[in-house]
C-alpha positions as CSV (number, residue, x, y, z in Angstrom):
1,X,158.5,215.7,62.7
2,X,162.1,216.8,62.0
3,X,163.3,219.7,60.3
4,X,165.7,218.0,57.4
5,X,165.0,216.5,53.7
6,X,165.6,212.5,54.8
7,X,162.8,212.7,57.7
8,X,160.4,213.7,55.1
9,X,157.3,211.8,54.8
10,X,156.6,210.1,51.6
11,X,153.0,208.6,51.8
12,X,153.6,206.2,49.2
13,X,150.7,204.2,50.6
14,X,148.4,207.2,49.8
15,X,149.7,208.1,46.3
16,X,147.2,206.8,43.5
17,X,149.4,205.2,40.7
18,X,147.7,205.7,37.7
19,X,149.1,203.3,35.8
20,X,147.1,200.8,37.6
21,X,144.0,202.2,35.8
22,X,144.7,200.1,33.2
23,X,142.8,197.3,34.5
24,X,139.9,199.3,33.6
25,X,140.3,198.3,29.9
26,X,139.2,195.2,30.4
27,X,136.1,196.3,32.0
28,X,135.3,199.2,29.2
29,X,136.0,195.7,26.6
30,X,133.8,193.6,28.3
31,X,130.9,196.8,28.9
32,X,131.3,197.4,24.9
33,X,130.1,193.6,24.4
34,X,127.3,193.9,26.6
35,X,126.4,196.7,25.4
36,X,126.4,195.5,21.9
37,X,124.4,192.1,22.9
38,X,121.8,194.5,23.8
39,X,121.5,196.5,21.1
40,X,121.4,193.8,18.7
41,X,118.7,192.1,20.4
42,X,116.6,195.3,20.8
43,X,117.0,196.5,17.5
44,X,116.0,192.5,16.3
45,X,112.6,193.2,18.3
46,X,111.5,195.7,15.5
47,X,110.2,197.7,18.7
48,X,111.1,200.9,20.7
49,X,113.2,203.4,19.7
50,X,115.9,201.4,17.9
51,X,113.2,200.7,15.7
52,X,113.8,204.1,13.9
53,X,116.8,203.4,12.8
54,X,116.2,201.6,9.8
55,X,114.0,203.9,8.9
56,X,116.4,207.2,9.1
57,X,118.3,205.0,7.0
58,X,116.0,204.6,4.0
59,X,115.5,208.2,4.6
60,X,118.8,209.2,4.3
61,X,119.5,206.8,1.3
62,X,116.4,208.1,-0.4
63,X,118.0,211.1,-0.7
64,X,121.7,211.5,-1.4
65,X,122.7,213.9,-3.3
66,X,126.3,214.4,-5.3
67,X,127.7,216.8,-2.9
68,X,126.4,215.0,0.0
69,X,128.3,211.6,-1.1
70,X,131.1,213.7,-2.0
71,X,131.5,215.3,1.7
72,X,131.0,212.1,3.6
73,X,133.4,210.2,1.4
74,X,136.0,212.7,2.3
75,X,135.0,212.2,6.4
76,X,135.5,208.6,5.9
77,X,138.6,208.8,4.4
78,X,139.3,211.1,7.2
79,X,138.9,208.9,9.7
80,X,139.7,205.4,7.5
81,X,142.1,202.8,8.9
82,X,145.0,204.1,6.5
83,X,144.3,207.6,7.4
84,X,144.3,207.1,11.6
85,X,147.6,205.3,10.9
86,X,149.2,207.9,8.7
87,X,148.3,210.6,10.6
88,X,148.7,209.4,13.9
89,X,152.0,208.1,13.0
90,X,152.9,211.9,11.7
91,X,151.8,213.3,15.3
92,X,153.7,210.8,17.6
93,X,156.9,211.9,15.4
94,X,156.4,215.4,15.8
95,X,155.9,214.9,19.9
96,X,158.9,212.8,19.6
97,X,161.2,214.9,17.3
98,X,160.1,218.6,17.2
99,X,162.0,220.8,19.7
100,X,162.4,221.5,22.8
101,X,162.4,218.2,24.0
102,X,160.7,215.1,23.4
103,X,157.0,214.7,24.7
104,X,157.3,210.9,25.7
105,X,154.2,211.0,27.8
106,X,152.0,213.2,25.1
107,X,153.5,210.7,22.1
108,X,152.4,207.3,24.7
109,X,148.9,209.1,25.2
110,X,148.6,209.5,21.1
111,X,149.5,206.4,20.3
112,X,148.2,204.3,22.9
113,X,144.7,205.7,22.5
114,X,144.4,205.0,18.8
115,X,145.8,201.3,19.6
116,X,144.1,200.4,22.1
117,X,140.5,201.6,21.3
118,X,141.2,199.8,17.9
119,X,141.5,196.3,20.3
120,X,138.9,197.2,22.1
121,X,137.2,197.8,19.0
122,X,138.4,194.7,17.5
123,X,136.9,192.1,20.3
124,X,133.5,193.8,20.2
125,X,133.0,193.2,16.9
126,X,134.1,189.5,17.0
127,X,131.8,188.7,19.8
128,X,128.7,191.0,18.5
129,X,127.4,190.5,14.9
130,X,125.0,192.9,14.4
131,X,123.7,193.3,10.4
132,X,124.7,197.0,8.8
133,X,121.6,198.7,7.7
134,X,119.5,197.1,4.8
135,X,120.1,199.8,1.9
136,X,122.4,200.6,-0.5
137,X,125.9,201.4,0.5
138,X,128.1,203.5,-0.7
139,X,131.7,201.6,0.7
140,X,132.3,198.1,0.4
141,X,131.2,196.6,3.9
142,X,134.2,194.9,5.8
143,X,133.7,191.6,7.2
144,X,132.8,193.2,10.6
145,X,130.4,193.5,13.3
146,X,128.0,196.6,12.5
147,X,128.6,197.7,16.2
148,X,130.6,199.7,16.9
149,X,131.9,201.9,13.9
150,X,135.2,201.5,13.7
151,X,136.0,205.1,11.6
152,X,133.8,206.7,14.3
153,X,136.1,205.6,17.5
154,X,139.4,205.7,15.7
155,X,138.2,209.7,14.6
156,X,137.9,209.3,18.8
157,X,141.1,208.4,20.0
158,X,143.2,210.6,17.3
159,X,141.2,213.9,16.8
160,X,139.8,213.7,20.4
161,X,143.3,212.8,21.3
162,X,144.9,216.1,19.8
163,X,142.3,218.0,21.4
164,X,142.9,216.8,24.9
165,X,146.9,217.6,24.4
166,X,145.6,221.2,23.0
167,X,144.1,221.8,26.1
168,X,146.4,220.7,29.1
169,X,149.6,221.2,27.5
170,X,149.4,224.3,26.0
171,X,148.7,228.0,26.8
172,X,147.6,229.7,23.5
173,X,144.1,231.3,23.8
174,X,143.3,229.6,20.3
175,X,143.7,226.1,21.7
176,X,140.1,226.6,22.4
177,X,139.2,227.2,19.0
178,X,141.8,224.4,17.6
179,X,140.2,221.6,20.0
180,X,136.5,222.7,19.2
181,X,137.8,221.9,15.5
182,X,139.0,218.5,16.4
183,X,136.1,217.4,18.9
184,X,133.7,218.0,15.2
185,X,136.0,215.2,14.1
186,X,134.1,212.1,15.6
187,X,130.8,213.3,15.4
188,X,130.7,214.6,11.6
189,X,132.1,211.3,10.7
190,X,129.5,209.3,12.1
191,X,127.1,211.2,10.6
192,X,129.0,210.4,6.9
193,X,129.1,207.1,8.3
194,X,125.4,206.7,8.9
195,X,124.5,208.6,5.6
196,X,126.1,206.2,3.3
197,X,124.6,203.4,4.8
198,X,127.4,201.8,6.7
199,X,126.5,202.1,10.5
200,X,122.9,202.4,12.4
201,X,122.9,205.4,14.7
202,X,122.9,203.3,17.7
203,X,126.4,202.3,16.2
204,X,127.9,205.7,16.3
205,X,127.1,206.1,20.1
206,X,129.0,203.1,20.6
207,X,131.5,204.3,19.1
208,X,132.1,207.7,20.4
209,X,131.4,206.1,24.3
210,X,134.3,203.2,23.2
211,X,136.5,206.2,22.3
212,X,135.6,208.7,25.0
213,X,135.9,206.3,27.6
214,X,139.9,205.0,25.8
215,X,140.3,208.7,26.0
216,X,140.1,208.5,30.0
217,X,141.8,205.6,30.5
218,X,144.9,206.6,28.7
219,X,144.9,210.2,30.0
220,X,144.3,209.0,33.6
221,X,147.5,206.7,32.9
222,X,150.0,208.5,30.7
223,X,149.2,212.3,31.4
224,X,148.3,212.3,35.1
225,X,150.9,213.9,37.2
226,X,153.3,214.3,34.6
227,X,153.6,217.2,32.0
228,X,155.2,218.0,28.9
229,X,155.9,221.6,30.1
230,X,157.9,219.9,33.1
231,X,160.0,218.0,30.8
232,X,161.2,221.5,28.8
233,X,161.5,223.2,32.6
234,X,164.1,221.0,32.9
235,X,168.0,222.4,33.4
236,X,170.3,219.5,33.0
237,X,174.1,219.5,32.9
238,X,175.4,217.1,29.9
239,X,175.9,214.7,32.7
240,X,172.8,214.6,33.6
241,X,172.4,216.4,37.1
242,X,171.0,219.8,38.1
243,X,171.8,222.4,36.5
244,X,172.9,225.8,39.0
245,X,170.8,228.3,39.8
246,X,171.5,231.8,37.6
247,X,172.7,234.6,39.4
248,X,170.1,236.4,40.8
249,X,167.4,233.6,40.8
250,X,166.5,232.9,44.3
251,X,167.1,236.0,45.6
252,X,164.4,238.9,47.4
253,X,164.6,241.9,47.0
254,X,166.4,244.8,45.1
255,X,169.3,244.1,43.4
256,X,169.0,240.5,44.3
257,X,169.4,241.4,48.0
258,X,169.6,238.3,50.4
259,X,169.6,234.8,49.3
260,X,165.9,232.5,50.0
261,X,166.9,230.2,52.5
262,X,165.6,228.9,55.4
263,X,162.4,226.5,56.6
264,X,159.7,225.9,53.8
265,X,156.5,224.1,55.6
266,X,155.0,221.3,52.7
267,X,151.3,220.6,52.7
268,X,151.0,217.8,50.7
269,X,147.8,216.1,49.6
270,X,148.1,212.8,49.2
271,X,146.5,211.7,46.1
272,X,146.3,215.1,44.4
273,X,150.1,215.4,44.7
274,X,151.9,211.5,43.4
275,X,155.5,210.2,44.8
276,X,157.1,211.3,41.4
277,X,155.7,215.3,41.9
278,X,156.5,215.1,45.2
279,X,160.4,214.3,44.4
280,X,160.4,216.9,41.9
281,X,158.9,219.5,44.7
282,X,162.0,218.4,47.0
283,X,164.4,219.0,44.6
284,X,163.6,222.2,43.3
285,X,162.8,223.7,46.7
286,X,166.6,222.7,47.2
287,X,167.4,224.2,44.2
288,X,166.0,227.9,45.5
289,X,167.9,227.0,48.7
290,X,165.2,225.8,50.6
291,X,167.1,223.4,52.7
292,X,164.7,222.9,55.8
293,X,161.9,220.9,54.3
294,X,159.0,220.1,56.9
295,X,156.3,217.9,54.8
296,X,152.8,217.3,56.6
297,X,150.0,215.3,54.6
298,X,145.9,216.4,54.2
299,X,143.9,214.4,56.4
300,X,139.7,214.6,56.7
301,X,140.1,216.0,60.4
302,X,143.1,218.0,59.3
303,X,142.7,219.4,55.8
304,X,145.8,221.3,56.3
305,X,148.1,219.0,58.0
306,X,150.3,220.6,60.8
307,X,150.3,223.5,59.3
308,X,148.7,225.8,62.0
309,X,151.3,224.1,64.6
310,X,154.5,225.3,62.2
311,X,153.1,228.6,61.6
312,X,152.4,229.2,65.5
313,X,156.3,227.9,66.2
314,X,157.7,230.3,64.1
315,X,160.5,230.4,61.7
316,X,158.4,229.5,58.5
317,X,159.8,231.2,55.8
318,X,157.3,229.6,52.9
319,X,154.5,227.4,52.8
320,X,154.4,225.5,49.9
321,X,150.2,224.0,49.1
322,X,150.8,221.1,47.1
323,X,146.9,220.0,46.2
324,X,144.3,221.8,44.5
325,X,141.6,224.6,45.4
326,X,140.5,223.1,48.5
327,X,144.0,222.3,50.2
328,X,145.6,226.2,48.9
329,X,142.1,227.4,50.7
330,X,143.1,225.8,53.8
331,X,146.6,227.0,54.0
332,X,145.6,230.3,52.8
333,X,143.1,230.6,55.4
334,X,146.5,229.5,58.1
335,X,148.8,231.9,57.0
336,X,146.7,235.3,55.9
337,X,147.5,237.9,57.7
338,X,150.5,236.7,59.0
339,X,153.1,237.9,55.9
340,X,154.4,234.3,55.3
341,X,154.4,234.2,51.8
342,X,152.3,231.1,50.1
343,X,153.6,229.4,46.8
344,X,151.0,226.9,44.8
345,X,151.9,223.4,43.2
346,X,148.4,222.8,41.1
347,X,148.1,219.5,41.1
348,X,143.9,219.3,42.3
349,X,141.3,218.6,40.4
350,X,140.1,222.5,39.2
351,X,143.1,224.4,40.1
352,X,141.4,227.4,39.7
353,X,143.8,229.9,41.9
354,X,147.1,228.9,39.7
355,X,145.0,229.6,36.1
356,X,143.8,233.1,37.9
357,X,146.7,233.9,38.9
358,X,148.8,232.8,35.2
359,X,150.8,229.9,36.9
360,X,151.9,227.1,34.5
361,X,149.5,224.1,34.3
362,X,152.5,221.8,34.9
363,X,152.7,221.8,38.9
364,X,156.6,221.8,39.0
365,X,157.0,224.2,36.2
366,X,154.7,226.4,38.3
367,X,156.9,225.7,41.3
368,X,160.3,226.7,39.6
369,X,158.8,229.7,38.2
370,X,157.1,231.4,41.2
371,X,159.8,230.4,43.5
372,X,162.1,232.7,40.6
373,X,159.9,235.5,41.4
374,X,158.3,237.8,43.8
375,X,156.3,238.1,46.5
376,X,152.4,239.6,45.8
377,X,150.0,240.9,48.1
378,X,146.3,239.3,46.4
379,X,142.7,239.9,48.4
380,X,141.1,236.9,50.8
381,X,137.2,237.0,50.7
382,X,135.3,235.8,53.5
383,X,131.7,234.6,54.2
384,X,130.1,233.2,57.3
385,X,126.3,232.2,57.5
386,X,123.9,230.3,59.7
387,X,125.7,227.1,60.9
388,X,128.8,228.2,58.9
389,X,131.4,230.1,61.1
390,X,134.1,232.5,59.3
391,X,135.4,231.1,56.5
392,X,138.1,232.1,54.2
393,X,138.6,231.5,49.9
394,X,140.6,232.5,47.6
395,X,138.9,232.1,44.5
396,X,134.9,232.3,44.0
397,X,132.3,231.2,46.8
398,X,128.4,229.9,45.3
399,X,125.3,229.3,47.1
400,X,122.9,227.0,44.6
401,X,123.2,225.0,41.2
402,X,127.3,224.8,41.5
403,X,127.4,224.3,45.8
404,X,124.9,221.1,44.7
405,X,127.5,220.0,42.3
406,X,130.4,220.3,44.3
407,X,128.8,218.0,47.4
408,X,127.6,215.2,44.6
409,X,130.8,215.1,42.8
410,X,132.4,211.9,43.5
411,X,135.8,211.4,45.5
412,X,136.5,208.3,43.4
413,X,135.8,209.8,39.9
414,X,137.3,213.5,40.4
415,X,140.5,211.2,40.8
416,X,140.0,209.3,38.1
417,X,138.3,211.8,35.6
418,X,139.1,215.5,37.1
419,X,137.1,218.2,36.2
420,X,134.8,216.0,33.9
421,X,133.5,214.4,37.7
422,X,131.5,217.7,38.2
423,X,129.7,217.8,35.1
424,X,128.6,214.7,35.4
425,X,127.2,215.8,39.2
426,X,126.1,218.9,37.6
427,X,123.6,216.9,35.1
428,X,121.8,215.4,38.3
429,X,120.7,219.5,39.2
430,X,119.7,221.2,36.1
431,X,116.3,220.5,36.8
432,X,116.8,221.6,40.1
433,X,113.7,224.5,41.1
434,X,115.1,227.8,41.3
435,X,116.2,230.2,44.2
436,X,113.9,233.4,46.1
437,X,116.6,235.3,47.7
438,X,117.3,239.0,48.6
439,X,120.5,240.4,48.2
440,X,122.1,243.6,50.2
441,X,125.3,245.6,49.0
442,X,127.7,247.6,51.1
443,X,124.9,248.0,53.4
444,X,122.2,249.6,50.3
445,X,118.5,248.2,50.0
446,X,117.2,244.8,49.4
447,X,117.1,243.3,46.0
448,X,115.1,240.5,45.4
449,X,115.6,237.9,42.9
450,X,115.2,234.8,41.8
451,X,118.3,232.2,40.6
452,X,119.5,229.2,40.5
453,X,122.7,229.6,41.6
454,X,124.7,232.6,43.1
455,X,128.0,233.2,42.9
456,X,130.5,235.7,44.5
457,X,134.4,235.7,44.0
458,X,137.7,237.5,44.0
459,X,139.0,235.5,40.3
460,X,136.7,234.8,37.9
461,X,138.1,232.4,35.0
462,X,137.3,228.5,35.4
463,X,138.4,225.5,33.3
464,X,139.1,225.8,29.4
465,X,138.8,229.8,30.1
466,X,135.6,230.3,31.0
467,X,135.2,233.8,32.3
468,X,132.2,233.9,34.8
469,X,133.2,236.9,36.2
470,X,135.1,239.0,33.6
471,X,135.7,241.7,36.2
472,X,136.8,239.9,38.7
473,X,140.7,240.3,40.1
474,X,142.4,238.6,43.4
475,X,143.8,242.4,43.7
476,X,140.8,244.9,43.1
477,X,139.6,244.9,47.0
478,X,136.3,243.9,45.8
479,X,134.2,241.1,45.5
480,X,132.1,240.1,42.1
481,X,128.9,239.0,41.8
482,X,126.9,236.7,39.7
483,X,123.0,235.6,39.4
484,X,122.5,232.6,37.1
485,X,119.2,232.6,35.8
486,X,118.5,231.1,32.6
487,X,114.6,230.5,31.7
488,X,114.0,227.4,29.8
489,X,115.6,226.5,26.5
490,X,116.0,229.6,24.9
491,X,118.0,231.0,28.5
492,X,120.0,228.3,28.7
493,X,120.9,228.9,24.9
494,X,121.8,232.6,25.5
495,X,124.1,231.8,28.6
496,X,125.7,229.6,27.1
497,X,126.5,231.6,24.1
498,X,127.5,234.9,25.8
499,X,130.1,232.7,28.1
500,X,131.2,231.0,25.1
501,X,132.1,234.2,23.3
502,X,134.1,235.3,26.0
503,X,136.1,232.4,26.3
504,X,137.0,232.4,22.5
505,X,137.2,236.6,22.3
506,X,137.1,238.4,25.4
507,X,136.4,242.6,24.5
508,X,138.9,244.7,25.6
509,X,136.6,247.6,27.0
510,X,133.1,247.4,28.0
511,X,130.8,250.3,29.6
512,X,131.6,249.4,33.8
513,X,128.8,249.5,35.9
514,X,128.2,251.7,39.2
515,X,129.1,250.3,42.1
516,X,127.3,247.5,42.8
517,X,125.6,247.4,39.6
518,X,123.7,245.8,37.9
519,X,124.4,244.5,34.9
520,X,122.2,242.3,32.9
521,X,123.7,240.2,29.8
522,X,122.1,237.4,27.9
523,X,118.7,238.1,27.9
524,X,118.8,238.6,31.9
525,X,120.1,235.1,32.3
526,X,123.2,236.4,33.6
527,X,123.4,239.2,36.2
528,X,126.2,240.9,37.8
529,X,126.5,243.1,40.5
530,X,130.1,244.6,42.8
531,X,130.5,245.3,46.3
532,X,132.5,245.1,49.5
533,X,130.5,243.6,51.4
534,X,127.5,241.6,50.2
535,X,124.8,240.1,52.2
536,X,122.2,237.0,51.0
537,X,119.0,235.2,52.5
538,X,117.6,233.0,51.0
539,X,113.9,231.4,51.9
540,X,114.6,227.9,51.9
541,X,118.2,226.4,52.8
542,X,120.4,226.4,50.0
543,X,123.5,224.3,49.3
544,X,127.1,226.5,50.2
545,X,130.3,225.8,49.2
546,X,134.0,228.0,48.6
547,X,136.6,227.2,46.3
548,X,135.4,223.7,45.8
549,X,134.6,222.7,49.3
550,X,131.0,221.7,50.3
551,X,129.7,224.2,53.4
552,X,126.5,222.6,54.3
553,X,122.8,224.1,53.4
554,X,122.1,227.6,55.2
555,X,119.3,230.3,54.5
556,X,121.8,233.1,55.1
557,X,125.2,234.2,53.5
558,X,127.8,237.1,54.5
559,X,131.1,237.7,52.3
560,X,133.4,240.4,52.8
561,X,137.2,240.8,51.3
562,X,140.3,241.5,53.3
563,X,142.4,243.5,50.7
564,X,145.9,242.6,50.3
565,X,145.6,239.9,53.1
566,X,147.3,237.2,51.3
567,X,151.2,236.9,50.2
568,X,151.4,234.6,47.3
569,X,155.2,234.1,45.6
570,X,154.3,234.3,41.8
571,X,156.3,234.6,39.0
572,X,154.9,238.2,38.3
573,X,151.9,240.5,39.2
574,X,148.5,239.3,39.6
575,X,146.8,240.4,35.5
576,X,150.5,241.2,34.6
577,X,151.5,239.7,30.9
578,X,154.0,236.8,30.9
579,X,156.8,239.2,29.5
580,X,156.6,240.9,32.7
581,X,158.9,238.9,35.7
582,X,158.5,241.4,39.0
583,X,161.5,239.5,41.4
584,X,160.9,241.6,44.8
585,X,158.6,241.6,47.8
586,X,155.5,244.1,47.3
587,X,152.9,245.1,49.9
588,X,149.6,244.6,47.6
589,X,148.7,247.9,48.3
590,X,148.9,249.2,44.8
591,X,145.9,248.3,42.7
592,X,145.2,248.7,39.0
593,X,141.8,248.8,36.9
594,X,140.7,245.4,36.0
595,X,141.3,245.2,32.0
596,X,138.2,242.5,31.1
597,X,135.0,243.9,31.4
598,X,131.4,242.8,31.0
């Protein structure tokens, strides 16, 4: 491997395009069909549960009420042919025209998803005829297949749509609120829908699958690898090239001391990280003077590429982990302790380092703006366990429910669907009996417990800002620890609510626990404990996995912390606010009280 820019390696075998996902439209058209056949022939049975339906209807018909026809009048108007059009036509502007820049990719998402789930929606009902509901309607019935509803998956695409923008390309902590708003959309219009008489229930499921699924497709294919946020990070001259770096950008040190150059080592995933990201990655490393480029690729047998080989050669003046969780734990696990400082391009599937650590969700936005600022000292945990030799993470380790997840989460779909690939593995465990373990910190007696999962960290926030361990910091010096044990309905219910709150309003103090705890919230579903060191056996083998990687089933778990071990280039201080840039090198030695509590 050679040490300039045109010897670089561009794996453009290995890159996933998505815009060939869009042969999967077809398939979603011709599964709607089916699906449809079926239900039609089912429901003309008069047997099994589709037999309900008609009477819910009569039910529901039976008794309307003034304000009832008024509300679900207004849905469907909501959601109406005229209304998708009028207002999907307003949004696709605004992407297009609003400053700073146009959102092509956004405005293609928008307004491909309302068209094409309309075509999809279109061919369905021309091939199924399935009879609307036999009682009194309150809209005139369109010459239409019953199946699907039509209002239902054009509410879908556009209100589904603007939630899915909300949340990937934009920071605000009320995005969460905003999108909940929009996702009540679809499903309050199909229940207008079936109230006045127009759609069987059945019909609304179809519709909301047709226009989840349109959802995916389109996202996969216009939002994958490319960002809105990247587009405004661009610095163009009027003719169209690179703008110069500012005076002081690029620089170490105080004052703006010496300038960054010299070798950056590139650990490049190959599907994670696409031909078009990994352009943009060449150029700005140029940009911050970054001139030797050495790019290695992920392999199964080599999760880090050549990285160990460059680092023991010397003369590495930045790795750069272009991936997600799995590949920055790899490289992290390389270069700790050795003072080479580690920048992230988030381009993985969780990504949960970067959002811990306030990077941009764009992955060359991120780039740009840590390679502008300093250099951080952040903690390394560490476990090792029977059949599991020392291993390093960055972000949160789990023994349990989410280790189970993580090893039955496809390949194939956490490409093609991202994060939504381990909910879907996480449905296959909730039944899953729960855990007898005993639980030792900093050396103090055995606590025993039951869970079903357990898990320790050094960050605690996960996708759309869930905070599972609100006390959690990658610069405390100390790890966090969770028990998740909710007990039937009513536990589940209460977990889910207290996380939920936090995500939409996280308290600014709390009482803090002792060290090591505990603290019990929701009812005891949730319990949470702190320590340096933290020691777990279990009494049957349990599944183990860190920062997204699968570990293998063991009965016994060790995890310690290595404070400071870790130089990350960030754009400011680990839990610093966004005003605050910090351009300098800093030892990681100072630490400051974690400001989220329990």
């Amino acid at each position: 491997m050679t040490g300039n820019t045109a010897s670089m390696t561009t794996m453009k075998s290995g890159a996933v395009r998505p815009s060939r996902l869009v042969w999967l439209l077809p398939v979603q058209t011709a599964a709607m069909v089916l699906l449809g056949l079926w239900v039609t022939r089912v429901a003309a049975t008069g047997h099994g549960p589709l037999a309900l339906e008609d009477r819910l209807s009569r039910d529901l018909a039976t008794h309307r009420s003034p304000v009832g026809n008024a509300v679900s009048a207004g849905l469907s108007l909501l959601a109406g042919t005229e209304g998708v059009i009028a207002v999907t036509l307003v949004c696709v502007a605004a992407l297009l025209m609003l400053p700073p820049a146009p959102r092509w990719a956004e405005a293609a998402f928008l307004g491909a998803s309302v068209a094409a789930q309309s075509a999809v929606f279109l061919v369905v009902t021309s091939i199924v005829e399935r009879p609307r509901p036999d009682v009194p309607r309150l809209d005139g019935a369109p010459p239409t297949s019953s199946f699907p509803s039509g209002h239902v998956g054009g509410a879908v695409a556009l209100y589904g749509g603007l939630a899915v923008l909300l949340l990937m390309r934009t920071r605000s902590r009320r995005r969460y609120l905003m999108a909940g708003v929009l996702l009540l959309v679809p499903p309050l219009v199909g229940l207008s829908r079936i109230y006045r008489g127009m759609h069987h229930p059945s019909d609304v499921l179809g519709a909301l699958l047709n226009g989840a699924v349109t959802l995916m497709v389109l996202g996969s294919v216009c939002l994958a690898g490319r960002g809105g946020a990247e587009a405004r990070a661009r610095r163009r001259t009027p003719d169209g090239g690179a703008a110069a770096v500012p005076a002081g950008r690029g620089r170490s040190g105080p004052a703006g001391g010496l300038r960054r150059t010299g070798r950056a080592v590139v650990v490049r995933h190959p599907h994670g990280c696409p031909d078009e990201l990994a352009d943009r990655v060449r150029a700005l490393l140029l940009r911050h003077g970054f001139t030797d480029q050495r790019w290695t690729s992920t392999t199964a047998d080599r999760p880090c590429g050549n990285l160990p080989q460059e680092c023991g050669a010397g003369n590495v003046d930045l790795v750069v982990a272009c991936g997600g969780d799995g590949t920055v734990r790899v490289c992290a696990d390389a270069v700790a302790g050795t003072g080479i400082p580690l920048v992230l391009v988030p381009c993985g599937t969780g990504n949960l380092l970067a959002r811990n650590l306030g990077l941009p969700s764009d992955p060359a936005t991120a780039l740009d703006e840590a390679l502008a600022g300093g250099d951080f000292g952040i903690d390394v945990g560490r476990i090792e366990g029977d059949g599991l030799p020392p291993t390093r993470f960055t972000v949160m380790a789990g023994v349990g429910f989410d280790a189970a997840m993580v090893r039955d989460a496809s390949p194939a779909l956490k490409d093609r669907l991202g994060w939504a690939a381990y909910a879907l593995a996480a449905a296959r465990h909730l039944r899953d009996p729960r855990m007898r373990l005993t639980l030792c910190l900093d050396g103090g007696r055995p606590i025993r417990r039951r869970a079903r999962m357990v898990v320790l960290g050094n960050a605690g926030e996960l996708r759309a800002g869930l905070d599972l361990l609100p006390r959690a910091r990658p610069d405390s010096g100390r790890l966090e620890v969770v028990l998740f044990d909710p007990r039937g309905a009513a536990g589940w219910l209460a977990a889910v609510v207290h996380l939920a709150a936090r995500t939409v309003r996280r308290p600014a103090t709390a009482p803090a626990p002792g060290p090591g705890g505990p603290v019990s919230v929701a009812g005891g579903s949730l319990e949470y404990f702190s320590a340096g060191r933290i020691e777990l056996r279990f009494a049957r083998a349990q599944d183990r996995e860190a920062d997204g990687d699968s570990l293998g089933g063991g009965t016994r778990l060790t995890a310690g912390i290595e404070p400071g071990a870790l130089r990350m280039r960030l754009p400011r201080a680990p839990g610093a606010p966004a005003e605050v840039a910090a351009p300098g090198v800093h030892d990681g030695t100072s630490r400051t009280a974690p400001a989220a509590h329990l």
